[in-house]
C-alpha positions as CSV (number, residue, x, y, z in Angstrom):
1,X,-18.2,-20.8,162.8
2,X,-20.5,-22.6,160.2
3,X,-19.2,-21.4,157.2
4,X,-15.3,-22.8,158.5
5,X,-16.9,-26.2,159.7
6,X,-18.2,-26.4,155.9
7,X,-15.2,-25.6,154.9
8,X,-13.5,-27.9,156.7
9,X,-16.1,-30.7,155.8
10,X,-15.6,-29.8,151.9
11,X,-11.5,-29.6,152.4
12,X,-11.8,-33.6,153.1
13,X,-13.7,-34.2,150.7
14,X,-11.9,-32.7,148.2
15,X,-9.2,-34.4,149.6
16,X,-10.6,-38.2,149.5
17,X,-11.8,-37.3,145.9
18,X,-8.3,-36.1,144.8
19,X,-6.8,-38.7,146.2
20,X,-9.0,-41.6,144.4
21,X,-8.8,-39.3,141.2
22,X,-5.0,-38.9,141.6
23,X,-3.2,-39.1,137.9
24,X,-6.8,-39.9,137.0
25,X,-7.3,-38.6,133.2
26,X,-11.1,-38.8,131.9
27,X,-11.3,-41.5,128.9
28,X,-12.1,-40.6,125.4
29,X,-15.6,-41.4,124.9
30,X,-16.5,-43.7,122.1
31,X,-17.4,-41.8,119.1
32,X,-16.8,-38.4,120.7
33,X,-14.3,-35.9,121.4
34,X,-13.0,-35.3,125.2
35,X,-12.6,-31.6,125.2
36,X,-10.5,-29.6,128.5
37,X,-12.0,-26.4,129.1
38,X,-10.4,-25.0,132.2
39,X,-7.3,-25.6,134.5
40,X,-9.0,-27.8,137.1
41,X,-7.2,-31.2,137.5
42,X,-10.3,-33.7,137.4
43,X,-13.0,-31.8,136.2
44,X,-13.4,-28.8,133.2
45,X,-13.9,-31.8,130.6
46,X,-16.6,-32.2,128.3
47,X,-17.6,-34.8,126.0
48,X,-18.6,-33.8,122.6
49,X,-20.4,-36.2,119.8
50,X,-20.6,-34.2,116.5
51,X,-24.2,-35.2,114.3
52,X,-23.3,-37.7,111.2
53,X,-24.8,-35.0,108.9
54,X,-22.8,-31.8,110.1
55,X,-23.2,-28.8,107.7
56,X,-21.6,-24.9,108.1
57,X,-24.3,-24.5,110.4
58,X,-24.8,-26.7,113.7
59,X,-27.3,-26.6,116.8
60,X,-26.0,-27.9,120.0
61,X,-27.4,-30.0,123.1
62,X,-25.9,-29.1,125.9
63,X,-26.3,-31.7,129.1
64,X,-25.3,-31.0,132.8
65,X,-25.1,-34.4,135.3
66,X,-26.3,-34.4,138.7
67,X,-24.6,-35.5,141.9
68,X,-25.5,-33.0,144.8
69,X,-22.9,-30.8,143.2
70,X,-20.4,-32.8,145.0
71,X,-20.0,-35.5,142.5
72,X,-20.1,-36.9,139.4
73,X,-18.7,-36.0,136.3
74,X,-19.3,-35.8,132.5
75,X,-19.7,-39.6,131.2
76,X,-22.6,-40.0,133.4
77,X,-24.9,-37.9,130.8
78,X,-23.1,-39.2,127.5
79,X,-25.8,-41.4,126.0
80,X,-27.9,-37.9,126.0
81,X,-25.3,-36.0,124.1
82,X,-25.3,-39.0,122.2
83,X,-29.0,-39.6,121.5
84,X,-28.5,-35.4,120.4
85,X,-26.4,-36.1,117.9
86,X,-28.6,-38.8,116.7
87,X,-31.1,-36.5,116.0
88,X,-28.7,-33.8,114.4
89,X,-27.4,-31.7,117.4
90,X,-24.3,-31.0,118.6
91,X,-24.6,-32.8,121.6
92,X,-21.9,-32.3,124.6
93,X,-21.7,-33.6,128.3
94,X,-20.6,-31.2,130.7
95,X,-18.5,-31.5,133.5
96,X,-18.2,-28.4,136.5
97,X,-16.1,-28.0,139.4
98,X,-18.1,-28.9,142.6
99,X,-18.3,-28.3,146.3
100,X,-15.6,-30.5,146.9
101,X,-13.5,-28.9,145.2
102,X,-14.3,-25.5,147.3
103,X,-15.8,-24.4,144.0
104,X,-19.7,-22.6,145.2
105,X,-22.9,-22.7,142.9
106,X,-21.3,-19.2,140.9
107,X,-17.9,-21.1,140.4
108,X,-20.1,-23.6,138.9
109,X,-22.1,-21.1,137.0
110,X,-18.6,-19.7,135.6
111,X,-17.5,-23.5,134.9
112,X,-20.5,-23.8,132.4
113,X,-20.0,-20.5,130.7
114,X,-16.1,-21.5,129.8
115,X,-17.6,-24.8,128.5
116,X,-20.2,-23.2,125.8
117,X,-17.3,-20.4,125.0
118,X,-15.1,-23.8,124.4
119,X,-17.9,-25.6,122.4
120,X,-18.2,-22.4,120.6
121,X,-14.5,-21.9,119.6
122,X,-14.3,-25.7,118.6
123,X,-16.8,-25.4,116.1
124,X,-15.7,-22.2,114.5
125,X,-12.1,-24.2,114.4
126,X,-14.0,-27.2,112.2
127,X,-15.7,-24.4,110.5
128,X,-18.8,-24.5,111.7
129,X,-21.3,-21.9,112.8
130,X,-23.1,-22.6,116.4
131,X,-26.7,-21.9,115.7
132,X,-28.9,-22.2,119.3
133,X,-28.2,-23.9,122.7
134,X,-30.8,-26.0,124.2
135,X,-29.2,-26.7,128.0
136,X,-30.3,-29.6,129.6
137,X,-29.6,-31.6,133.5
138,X,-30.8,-33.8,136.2
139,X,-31.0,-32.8,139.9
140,X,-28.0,-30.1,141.0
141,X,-27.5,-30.0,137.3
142,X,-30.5,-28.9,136.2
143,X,-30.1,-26.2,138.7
144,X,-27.0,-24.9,137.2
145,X,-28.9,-25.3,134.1
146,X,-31.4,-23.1,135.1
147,X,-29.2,-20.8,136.7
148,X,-27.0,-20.5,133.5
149,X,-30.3,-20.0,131.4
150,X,-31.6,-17.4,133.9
151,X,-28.4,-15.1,134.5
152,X,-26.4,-15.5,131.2
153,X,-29.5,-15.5,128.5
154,X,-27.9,-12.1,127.4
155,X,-24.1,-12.9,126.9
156,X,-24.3,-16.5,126.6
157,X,-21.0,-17.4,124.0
158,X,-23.9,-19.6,122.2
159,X,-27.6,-18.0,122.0
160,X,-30.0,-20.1,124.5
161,X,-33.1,-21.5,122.9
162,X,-34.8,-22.7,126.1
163,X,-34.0,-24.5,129.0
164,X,-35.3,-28.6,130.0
165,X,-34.7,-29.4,133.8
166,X,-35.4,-32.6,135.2
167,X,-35.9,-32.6,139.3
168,X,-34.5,-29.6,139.4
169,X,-33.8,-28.0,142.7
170,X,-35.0,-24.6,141.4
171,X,-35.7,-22.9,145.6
172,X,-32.8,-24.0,147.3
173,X,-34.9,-22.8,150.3
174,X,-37.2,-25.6,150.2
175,X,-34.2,-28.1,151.6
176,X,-35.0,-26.3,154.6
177,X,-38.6,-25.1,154.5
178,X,-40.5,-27.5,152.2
179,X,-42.6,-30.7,152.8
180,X,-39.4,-32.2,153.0
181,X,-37.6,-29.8,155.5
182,X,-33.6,-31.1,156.5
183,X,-32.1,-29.0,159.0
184,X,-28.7,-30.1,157.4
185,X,-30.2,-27.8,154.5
186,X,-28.5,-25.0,155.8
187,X,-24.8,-26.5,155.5
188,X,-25.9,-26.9,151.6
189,X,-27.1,-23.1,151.3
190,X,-24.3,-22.1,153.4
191,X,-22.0,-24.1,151.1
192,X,-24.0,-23.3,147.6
193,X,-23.9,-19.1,148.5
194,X,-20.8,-18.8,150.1
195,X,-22.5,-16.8,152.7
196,X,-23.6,-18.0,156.8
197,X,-27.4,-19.5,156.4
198,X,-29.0,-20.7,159.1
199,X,-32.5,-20.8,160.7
200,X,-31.4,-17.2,162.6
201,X,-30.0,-15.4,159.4
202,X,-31.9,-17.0,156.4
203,X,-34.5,-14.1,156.7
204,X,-31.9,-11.2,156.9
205,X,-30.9,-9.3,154.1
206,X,-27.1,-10.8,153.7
207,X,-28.5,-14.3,153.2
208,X,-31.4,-13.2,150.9
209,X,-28.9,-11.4,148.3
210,X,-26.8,-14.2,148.6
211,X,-29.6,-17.1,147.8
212,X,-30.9,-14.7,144.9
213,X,-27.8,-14.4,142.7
214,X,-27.9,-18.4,142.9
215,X,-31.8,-19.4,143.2
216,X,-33.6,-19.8,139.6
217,X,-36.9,-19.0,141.4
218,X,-35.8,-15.2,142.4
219,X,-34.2,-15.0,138.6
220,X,-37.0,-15.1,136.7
221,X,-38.0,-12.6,134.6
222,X,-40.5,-11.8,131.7
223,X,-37.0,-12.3,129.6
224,X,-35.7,-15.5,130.5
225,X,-35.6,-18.6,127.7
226,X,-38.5,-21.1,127.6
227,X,-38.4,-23.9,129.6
228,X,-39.4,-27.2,129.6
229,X,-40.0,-28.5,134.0
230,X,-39.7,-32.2,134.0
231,X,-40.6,-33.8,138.0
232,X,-41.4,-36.6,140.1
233,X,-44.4,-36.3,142.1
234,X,-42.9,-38.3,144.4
235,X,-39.8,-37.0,144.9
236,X,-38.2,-37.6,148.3
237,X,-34.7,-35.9,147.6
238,X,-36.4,-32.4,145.7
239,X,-39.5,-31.5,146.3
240,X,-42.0,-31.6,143.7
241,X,-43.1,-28.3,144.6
242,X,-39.9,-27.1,143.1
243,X,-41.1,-27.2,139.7
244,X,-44.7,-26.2,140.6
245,X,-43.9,-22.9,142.1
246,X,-41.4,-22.0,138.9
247,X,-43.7,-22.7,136.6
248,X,-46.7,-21.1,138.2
249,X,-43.7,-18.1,138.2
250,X,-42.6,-18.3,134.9
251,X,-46.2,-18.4,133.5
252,X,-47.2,-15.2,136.3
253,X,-44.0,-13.8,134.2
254,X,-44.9,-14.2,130.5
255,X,-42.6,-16.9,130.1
256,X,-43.7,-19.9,127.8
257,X,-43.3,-23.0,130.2
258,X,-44.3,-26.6,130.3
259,X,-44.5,-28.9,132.9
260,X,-44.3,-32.8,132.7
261,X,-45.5,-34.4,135.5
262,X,-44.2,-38.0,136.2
263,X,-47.1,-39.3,138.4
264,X,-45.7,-41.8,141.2
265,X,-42.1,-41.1,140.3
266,X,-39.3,-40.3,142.8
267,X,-36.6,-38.5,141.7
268,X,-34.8,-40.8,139.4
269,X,-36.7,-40.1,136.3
270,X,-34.3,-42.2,134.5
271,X,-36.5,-44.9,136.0
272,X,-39.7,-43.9,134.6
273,X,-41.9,-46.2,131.9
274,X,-40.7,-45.6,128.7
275,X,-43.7,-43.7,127.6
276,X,-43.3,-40.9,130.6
277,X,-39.5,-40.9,128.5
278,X,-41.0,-40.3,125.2
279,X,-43.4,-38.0,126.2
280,X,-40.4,-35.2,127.4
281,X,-38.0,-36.2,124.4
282,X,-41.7,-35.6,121.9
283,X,-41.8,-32.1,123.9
284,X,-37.9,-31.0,123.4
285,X,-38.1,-32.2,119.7
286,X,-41.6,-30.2,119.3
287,X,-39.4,-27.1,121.3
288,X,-36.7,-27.4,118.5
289,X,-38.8,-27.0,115.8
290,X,-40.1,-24.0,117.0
291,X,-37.1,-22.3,118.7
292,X,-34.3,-23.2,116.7
């Protein structure tokens, strides 16, 4: 019964979004290629912005919006696929398929696999040689850049140098069991796995294989990429404790790990004084120099 009233709730939505996207095409971005990586009607684009320098060999910067993986789209993160290429990347701003367009958290997953395959096959078109992939987001897309880090660091079309997540939802269980518990939680997890979560089934077996194909936390391993936790402390909308318990995990794992704290910050980091800014962008730059 829940998983068809979700279904039903993400039908309309899909809907009303359809319907104000209708004929909708996204706009070339200034200074940057609009690339179509999949069949979807209104997402599957990416924004690419090539470096001024470009030689046979190129690193890329690859940047995954937020929105509650229910909105949003690739323009939103442009300036940091920008600010990439300013600093020699490949930088490219990734749109996914969402939950309102019945698409669940592996959908997404797949979505962000074609998009690095398509990156990939672009370059080696202008003759250019990917190097390494850092993969970057904000909120529900630093989740799927975590997840994409986490399951794919094997196959992925371009090798992953480490990971940077920003608020990132990385225990999906804590929408329902954290300091900042939300019954409505479970539509999300129900939605996210494609599986019936509630506060009867979350502990059974079903529901725990479903959450740990799509939850960073259960992914790690002594083998997944670096990564770089960026978080609020005063996050209302993800918990800090997100990015406390991964990194205590990642570091409990072997994994090298970092974790900026932005002390009296909600969840908008984009907010944050400029030196909180600087102090991530001085990390990811330090990170490139050693893992590229």
């Amino acid at each position: 019964m829940l998983k068809a009233l979700v279904s039903i709730i993400l039908t309309i939505s899909a809907l009303l979004l359809n319907l104000q996207g209708i004929a909708s095409h996204p706009a070339i971005p200034k200074d940057g290629v609009l690339l179509k990586y999949g069949s979807a009607a209104n997402n599957q684009y990416m924004d690419l912005f090539m470096p001024a320098d470009v030689g046979d060999t190129a690193d890329v910067v690859v940047a995954i919006h937020g929105g509650s993986w229910l909105s949003g789209d690739q323009s939103s993160f442009d300036e940091y696929a920008r600010q990439a290429a300013d600093y020699g990347f490949v930088g490219v701003s990734v749109d996914h398929r969402k939950l309102s367009n019945n698409t669940r958290a592996l959908g997404m997953n797949d979505d962000i696999f074609a998009a690095v395959s398509e990156v990939r096959n672009y370059l080696h078109a202008k003759g250019i040689t990917p190097g390494k992939m850092i993969i970057a987001g904000h909120s529900s897309g630093a989740h799927l850049a975590l997840l994409y880090a986490y399951s794919h660091y094997q196959d992925s079309p371009i090798p992953i140098a480490f990971v940077t997540a920003c608020s990132a939802p990385s225990d999906l269980t804590l929408f329902v069991r954290g300091e900042q518990k939300n019954n409505n939680g479970y539509y999300l997890l129900t939605a996210l796995a494609n599986e019936n979560i509630t506060a009867a089934t979350i502990d059974g077996a079903e529901a725990k294989a479903a959450l740990a194909k799509i939850n960073p936390i259960d992914l790690v391993t002594p083998d997944v990429p670096p990564t770089i936790l960026v978080h609020g402390d005063q996050d209302e909308l993800v918990p800090y404790e997100n990015s406390t318990q991964l990194y205590e995990a990642l570091q409990a794992n072997g994994v090298d790990a970092e974790l900026i704290t932005y002390e009296g910050q909600g969840h908008f980091i984009r907010s944050a004084p400029e030196e909180m800014q600087q102090e991530r962008l001085d990390l990811m730059l330090a990170w490139a120099e050693k893992y590229l």
